[in-house]
ChimeraX commands (.cxc) that place a marker at each C-alpha (Angstrom):
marker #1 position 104.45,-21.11,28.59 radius 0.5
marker #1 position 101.36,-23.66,28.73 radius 0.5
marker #1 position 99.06,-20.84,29.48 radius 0.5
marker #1 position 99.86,-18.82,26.48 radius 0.5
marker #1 position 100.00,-21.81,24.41 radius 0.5
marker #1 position 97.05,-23.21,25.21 radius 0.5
marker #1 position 95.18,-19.87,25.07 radius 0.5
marker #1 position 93.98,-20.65,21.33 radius 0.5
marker #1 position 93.08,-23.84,22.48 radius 0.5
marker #1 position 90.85,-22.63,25.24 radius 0.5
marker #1 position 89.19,-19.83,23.09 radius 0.5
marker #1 position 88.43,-22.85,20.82 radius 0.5
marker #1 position 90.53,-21.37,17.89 radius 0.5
marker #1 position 92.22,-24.62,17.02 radius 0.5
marker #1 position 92.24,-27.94,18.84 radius 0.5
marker #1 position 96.22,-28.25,19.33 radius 0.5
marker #1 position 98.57,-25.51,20.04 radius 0.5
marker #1 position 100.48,-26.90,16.91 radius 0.5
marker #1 position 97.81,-25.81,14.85 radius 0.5
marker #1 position 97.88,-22.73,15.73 radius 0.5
marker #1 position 99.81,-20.06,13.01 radius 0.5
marker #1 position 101.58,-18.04,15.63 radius 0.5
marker #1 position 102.46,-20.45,18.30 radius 0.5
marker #1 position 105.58,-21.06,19.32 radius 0.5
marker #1 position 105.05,-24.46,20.18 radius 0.5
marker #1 position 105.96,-26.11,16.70 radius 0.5
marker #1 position 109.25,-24.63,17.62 radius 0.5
marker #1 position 109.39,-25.53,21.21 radius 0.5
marker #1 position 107.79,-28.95,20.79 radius 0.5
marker #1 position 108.56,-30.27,17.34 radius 0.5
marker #1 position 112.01,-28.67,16.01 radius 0.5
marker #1 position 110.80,-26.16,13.84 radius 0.5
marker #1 position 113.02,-23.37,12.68 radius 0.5
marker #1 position 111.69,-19.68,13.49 radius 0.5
marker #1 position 114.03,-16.68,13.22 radius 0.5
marker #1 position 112.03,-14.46,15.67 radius 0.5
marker #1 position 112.08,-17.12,18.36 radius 0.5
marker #1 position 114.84,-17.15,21.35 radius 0.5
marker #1 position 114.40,-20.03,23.59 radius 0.5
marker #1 position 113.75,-18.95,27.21 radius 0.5
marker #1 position 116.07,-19.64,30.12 radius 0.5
marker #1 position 113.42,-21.94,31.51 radius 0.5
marker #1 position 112.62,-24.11,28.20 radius 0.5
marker #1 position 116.79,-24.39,28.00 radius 0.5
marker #1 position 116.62,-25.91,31.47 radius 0.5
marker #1 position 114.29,-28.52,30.36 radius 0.5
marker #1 position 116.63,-30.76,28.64 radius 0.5
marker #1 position 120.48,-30.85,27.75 radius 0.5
marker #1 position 119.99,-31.54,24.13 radius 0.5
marker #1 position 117.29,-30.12,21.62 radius 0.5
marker #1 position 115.32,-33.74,21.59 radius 0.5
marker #1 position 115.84,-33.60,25.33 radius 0.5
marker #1 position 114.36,-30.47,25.64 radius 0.5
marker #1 position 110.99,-31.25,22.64 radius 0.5
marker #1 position 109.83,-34.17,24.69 radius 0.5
marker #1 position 110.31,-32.36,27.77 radius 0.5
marker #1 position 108.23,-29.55,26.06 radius 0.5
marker #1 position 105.82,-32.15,24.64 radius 0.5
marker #1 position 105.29,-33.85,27.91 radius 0.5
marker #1 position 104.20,-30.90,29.40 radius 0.5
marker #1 position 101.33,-30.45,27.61 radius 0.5
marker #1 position 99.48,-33.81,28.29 radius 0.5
marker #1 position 98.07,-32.70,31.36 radius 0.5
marker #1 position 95.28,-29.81,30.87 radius 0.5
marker #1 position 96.08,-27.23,33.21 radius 0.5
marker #1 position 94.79,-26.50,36.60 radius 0.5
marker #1 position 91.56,-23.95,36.27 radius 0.5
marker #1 position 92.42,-22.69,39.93 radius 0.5
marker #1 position 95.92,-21.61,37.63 radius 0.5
marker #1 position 94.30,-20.31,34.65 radius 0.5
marker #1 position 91.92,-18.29,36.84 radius 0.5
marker #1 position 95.33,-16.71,38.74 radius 0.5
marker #1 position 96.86,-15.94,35.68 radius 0.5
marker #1 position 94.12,-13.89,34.14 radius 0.5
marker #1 position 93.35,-12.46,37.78 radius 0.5
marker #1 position 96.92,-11.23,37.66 radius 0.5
marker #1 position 97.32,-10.11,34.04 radius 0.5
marker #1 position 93.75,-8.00,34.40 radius 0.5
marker #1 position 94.30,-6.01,37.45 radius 0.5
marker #1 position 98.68,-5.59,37.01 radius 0.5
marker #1 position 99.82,-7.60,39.64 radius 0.5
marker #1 position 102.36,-10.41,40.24 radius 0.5
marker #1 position 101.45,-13.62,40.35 radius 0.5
marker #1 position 103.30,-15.66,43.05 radius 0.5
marker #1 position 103.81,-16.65,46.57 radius 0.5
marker #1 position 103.52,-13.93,49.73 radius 0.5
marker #1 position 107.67,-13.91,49.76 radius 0.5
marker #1 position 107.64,-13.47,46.00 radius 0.5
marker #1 position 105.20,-10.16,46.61 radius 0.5
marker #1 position 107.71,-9.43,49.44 radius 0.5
marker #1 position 110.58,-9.04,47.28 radius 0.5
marker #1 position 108.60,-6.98,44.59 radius 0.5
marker #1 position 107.58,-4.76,47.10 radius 0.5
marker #1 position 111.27,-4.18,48.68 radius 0.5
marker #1 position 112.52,-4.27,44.92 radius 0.5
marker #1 position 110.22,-1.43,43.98 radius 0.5
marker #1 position 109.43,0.49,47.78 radius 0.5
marker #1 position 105.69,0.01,46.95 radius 0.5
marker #1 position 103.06,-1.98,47.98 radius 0.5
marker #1 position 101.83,-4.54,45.33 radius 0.5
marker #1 position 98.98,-6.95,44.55 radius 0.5
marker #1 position 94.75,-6.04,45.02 radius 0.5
marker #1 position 94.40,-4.54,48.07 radius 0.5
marker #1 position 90.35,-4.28,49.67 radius 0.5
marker #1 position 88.03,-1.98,47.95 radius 0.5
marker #1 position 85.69,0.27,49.01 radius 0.5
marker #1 position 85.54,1.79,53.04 radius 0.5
marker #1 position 87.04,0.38,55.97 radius 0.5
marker #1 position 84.91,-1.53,57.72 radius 0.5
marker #1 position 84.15,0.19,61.34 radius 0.5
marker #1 position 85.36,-1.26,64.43 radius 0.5
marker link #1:1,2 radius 0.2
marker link #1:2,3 radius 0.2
marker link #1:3,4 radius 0.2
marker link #1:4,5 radius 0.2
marker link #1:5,6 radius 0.2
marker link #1:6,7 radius 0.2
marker link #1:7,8 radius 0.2
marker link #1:8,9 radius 0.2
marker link #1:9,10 radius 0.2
marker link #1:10,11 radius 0.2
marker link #1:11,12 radius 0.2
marker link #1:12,13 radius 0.2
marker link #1:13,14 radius 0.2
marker link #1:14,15 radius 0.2
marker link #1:15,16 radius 0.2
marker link #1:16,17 radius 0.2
marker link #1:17,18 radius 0.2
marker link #1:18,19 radius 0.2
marker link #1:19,20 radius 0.2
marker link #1:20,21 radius 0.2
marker link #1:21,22 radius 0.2
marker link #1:22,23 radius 0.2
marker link #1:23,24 radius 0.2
marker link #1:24,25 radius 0.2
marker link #1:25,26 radius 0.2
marker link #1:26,27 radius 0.2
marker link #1:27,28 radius 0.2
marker link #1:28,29 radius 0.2
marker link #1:29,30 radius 0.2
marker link #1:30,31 radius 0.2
marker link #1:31,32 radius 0.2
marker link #1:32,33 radius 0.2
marker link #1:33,34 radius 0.2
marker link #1:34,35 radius 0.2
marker link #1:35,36 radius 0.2
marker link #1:36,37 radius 0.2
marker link #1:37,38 radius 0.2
marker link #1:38,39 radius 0.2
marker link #1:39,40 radius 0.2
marker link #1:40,41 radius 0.2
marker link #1:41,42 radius 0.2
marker link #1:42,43 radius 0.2
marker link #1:43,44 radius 0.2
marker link #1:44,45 radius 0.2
marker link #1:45,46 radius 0.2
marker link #1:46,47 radius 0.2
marker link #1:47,48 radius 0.2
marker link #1:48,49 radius 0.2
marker link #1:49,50 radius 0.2
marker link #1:50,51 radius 0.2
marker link #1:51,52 radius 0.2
marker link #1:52,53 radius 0.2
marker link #1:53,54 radius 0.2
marker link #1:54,55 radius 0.2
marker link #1:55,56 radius 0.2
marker link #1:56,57 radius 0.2
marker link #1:57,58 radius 0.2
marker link #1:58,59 radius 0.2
marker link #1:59,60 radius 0.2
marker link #1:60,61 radius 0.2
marker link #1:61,62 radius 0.2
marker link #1:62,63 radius 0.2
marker link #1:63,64 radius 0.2
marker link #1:64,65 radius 0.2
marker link #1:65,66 radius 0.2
marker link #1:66,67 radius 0.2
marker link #1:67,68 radius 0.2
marker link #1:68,69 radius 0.2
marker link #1:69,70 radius 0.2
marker link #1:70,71 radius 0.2
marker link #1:71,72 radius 0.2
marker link #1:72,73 radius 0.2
marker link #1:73,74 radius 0.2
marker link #1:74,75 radius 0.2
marker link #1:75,76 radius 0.2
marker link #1:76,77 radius 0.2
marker link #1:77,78 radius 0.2
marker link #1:78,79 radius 0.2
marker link #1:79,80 radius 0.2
marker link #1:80,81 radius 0.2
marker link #1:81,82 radius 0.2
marker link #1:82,83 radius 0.2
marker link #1:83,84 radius 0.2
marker link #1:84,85 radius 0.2
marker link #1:85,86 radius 0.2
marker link #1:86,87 radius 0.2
marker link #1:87,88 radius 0.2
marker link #1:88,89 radius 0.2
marker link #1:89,90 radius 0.2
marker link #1:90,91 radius 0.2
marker link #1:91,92 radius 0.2
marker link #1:92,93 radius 0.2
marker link #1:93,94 radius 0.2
marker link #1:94,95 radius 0.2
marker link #1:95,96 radius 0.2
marker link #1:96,97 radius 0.2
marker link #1:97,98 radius 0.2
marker link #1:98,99 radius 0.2
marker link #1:99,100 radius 0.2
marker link #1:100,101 radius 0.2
marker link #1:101,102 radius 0.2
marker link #1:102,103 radius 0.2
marker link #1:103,104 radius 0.2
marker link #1:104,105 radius 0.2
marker link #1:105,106 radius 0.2
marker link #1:106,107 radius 0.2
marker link #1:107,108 radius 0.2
marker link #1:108,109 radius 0.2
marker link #1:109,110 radius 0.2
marker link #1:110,111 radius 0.2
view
């Protein structure tokens, strides 16, 4: 959720994800009322009451976020594969009986 958020914010479009017009984070963060918006499983976890879950929200985005991170996520997005651990991979690949993630390019190298 930070990633997207933040993805004005890193292009320099606004200085805030709050400022941006089609952010969810006024929503998730401040309250505000959107009918298109369905909270996610994960921002539902963060808090057992709406105020709970704001400054949970809120907190979250104090820290910038790890380049190493960013740089996975757009590796990921760009060439179609999931982001995650080797046993995360491992389950994708059971789940759909194919290999995933970048495998080497270009010849084998000879032996």
């Amino acid at each position: 959720m930070r990633y997207i958020e933040l993805n004005p914010v890193r292009a320099g479009m606004v200085t805030h994800p709050a400022d941006y017009a089609w952010s969810s984070y006024r929503s998730n963060a401040m309250g505000k009322t959107c009918a298109m918006l369905e909270p996610h499983e994960v921002y539902l976890s963060l808090g057992a009451t709406p105020s709970m879950r704001q400054l949970a929200y809120r907190e979250l985005f104090l820290q910038a976020l790890d380049p190493v991170l960013v740089n996975d996520v757009r590796a990921a997005v760009q060439t179609g594969t999931p982001l995650g651990n080797d046993r995360f991979r491992k389950q994708i690949e059971q789940t759909l009986r194919c290999s995933v993630g970048q495998l080497h390019r270009g010849r084998p190298t000879k032996t």
